[in-house]
C-alpha positions as CSV (number, residue, x, y, z in Angstrom):
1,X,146.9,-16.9,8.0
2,X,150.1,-18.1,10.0
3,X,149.6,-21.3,11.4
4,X,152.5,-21.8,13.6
5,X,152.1,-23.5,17.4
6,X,153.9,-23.5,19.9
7,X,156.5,-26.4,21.2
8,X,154.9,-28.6,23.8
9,X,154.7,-32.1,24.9
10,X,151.8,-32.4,22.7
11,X,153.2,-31.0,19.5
12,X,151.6,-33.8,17.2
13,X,148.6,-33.0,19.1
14,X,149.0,-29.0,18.0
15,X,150.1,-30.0,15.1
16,X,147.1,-32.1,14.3
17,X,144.2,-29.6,15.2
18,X,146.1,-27.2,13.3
19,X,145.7,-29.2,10.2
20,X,142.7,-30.7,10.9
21,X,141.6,-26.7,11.2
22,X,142.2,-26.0,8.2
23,X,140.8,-29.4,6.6
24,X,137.4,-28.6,7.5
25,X,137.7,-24.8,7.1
26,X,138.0,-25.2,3.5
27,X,141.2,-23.9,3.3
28,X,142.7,-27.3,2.4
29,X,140.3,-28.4,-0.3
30,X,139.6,-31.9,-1.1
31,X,142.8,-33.0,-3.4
32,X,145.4,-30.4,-1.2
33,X,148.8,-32.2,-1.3
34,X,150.1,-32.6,2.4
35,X,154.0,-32.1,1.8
36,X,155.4,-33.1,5.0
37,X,158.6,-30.6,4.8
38,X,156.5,-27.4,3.6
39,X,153.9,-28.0,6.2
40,X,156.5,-28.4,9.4
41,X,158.4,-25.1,7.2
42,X,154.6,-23.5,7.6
43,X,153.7,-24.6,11.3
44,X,157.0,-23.9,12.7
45,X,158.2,-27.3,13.9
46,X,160.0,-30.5,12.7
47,X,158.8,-33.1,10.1
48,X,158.2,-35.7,12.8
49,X,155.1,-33.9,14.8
50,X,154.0,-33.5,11.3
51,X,154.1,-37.0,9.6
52,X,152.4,-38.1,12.8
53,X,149.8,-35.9,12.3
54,X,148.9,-36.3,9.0
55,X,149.2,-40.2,10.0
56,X,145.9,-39.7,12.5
57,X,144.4,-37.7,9.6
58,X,144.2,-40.6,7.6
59,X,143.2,-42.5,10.2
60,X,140.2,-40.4,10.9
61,X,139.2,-40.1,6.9
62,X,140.3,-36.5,6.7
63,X,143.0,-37.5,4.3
64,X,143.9,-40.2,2.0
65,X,147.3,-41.6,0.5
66,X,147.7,-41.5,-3.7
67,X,149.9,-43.0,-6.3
68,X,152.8,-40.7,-6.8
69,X,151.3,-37.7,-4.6
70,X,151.5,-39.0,-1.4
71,X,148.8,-37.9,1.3
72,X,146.1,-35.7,-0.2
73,X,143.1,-34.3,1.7
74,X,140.3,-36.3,1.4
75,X,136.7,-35.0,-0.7
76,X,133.9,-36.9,-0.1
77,X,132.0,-38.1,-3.1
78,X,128.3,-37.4,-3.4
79,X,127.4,-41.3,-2.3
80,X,129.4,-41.0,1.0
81,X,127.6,-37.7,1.6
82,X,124.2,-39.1,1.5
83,X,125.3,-41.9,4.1
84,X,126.3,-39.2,5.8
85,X,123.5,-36.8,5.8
86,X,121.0,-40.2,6.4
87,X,122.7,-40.6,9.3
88,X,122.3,-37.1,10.6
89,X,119.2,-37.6,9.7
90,X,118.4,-40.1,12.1
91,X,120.8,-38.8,15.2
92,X,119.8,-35.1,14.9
93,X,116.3,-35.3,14.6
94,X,116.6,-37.1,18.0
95,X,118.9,-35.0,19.7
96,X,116.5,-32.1,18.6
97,X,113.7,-34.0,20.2
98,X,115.7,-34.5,23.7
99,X,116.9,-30.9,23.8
100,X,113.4,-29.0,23.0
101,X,112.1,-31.4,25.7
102,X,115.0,-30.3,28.8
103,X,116.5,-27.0,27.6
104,X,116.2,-24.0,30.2
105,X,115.7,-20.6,29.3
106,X,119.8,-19.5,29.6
107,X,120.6,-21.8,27.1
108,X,117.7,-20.5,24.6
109,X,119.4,-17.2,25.3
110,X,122.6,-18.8,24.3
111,X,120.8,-20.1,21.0
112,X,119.3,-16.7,20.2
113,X,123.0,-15.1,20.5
114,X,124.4,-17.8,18.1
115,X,121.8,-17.3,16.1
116,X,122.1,-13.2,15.8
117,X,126.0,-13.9,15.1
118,X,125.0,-16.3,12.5
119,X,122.4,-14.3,10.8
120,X,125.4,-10.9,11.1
121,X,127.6,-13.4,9.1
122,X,125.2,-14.4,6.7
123,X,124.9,-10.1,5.1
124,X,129.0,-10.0,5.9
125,X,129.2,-12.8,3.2
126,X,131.2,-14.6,6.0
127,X,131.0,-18.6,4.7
128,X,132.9,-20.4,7.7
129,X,131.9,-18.2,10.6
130,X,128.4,-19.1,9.6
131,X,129.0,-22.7,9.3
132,X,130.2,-22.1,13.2
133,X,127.5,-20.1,14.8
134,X,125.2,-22.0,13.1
135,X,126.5,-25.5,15.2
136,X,127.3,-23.7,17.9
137,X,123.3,-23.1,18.2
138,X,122.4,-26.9,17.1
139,X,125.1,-28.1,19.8
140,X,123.4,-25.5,22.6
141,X,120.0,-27.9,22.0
142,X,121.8,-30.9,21.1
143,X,124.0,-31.4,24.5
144,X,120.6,-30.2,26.4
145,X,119.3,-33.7,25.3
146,X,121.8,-34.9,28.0
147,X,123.5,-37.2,25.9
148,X,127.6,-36.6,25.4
149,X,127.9,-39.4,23.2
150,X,124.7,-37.9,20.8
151,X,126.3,-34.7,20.6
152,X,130.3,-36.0,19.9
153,X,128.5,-38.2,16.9
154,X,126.9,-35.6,15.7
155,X,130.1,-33.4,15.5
156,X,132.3,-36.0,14.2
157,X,129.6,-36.2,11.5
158,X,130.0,-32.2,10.6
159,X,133.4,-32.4,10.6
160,X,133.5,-34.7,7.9
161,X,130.5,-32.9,5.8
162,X,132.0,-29.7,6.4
163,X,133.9,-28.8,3.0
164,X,130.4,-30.1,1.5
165,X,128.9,-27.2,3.7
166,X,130.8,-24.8,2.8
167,X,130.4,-24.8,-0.7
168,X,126.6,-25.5,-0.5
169,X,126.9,-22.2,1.7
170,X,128.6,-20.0,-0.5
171,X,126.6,-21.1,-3.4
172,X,123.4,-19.8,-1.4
173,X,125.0,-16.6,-1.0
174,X,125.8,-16.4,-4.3
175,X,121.6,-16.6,-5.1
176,X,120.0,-13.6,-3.2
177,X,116.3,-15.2,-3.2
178,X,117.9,-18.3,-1.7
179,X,119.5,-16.6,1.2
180,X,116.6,-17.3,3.5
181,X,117.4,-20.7,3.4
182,X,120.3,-20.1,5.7
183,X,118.8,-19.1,8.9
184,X,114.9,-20.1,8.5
185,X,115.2,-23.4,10.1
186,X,117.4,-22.3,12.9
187,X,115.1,-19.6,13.3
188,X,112.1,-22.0,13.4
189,X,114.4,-24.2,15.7
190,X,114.7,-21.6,18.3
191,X,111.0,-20.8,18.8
192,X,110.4,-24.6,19.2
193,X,113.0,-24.6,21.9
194,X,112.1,-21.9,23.7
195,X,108.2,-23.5,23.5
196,X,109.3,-26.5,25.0
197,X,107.7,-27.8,22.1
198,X,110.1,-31.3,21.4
199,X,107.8,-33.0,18.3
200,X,108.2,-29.3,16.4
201,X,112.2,-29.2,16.6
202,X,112.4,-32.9,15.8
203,X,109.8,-32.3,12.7
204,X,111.5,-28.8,11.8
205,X,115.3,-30.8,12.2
206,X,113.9,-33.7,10.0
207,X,112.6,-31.1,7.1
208,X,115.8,-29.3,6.9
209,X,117.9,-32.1,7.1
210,X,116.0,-33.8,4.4
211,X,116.3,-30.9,2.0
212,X,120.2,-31.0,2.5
213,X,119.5,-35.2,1.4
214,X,117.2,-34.1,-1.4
215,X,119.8,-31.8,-3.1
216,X,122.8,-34.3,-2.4
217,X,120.4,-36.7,-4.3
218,X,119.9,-34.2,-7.2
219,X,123.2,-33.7,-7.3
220,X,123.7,-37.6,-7.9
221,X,121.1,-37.9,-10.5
222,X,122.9,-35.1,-12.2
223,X,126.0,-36.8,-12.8
């Protein structure tokens, strides 16, 4: 996939997003060496934009520097995840709450697209596209709660989870009988919004984002 931006005032910024795309796309994965020179070669631009970039990565947690490799994209461990997902916890049950309570009926129509998109790139096999229809319907609800500073929390917070995702979502699709597990609590999640019915989403956001804690926590045990 050609990754090369265009020269602009804001080519750090390009430059950044670009990366920061591919970071939490999976197609970085966690340990990726960040050569400055073969990623300026790979964008089209000069190693400046780049090293400025990969700086604010850093900054933000998607990357990490290391002993005689220099700047590698960051993995997060199985503890960090369960801070993580305790958090989300917490903020999304919320924000689930808020939205069933104020959402109109055009943006449950929005939510029912998303979720049709999702559930068409769930039989295509399609990983990422997934992971993005399926917070494109949670962020529909979510910014009905009315809160902008709710709903930019709760996306730092996938960003950073994301590669996590991913591979939890492949791994489903990989086990045919687990496949439902995909879409049933969006799909539960939309008949509570569209019922006005705020203590269901916040119960049905609580249950799925405890099962997503309960197998980071197996996981851990595991080890």
């Amino acid at each position: 996939m050609s990754k090369r931006v265009e020269p602009s005032p804001s080519l750090a910024d390009q430059v950044y997003a670009v990366l920061h795309g591919a970071i939490t796309s999976g197609e970085y994965p966690a340990g990726y060496r960040l050569r400055i020179r073969d990623l300026a070669a790979e964008v089209g631009t000069s190693v400046m934009p780049v090293r400025e970039a990969i700086r604010r990565l850093e900054e933000a947690g998607f990357a990490e520097r290391v002993p005689h490799k220099g700047s590698v994209v960051k993995g997060q461990n199985l503890d960090e995840l369960l801070h993580i997902y305790d958090t989300r916890q917490v903020l999304e049950v919320e924000a689930a709450r808020r939205g069933a309570a104020r959402i109109d009926e055009a943006d449950v129509a929005r939510m029912r697209e998303q979720f049709e998109l999702m559930r068409s790139a769930i039989t295509e096999g399609a990983v990422v596209p997934y992971l993005d229809h399926d917070e494109a319907l949670l962020a529909i609800l979510y910014e009905a709660a009315g809160n902008p500073v709710l709903l930019s929390t709760i996306r730092t917070l996938w960003q950073h989870c994301r590669a996590y995702k991913i591979v939890g979502a492949r791994a489903t699709l990989d086990t045919p009988g687990d496949v439902d597990a995909l879409w049933r609590y969006q799909e539960r999640l939309l008949k509570a919004a569209l019922a006005h019915d705020a203590e269901m989403a916040a119960a049905i956001s609580n249950e799925s984002l405890a099962n997503a804690t309960d197998r980071i926590k197996a996981q851990l045990e595991s080890r």
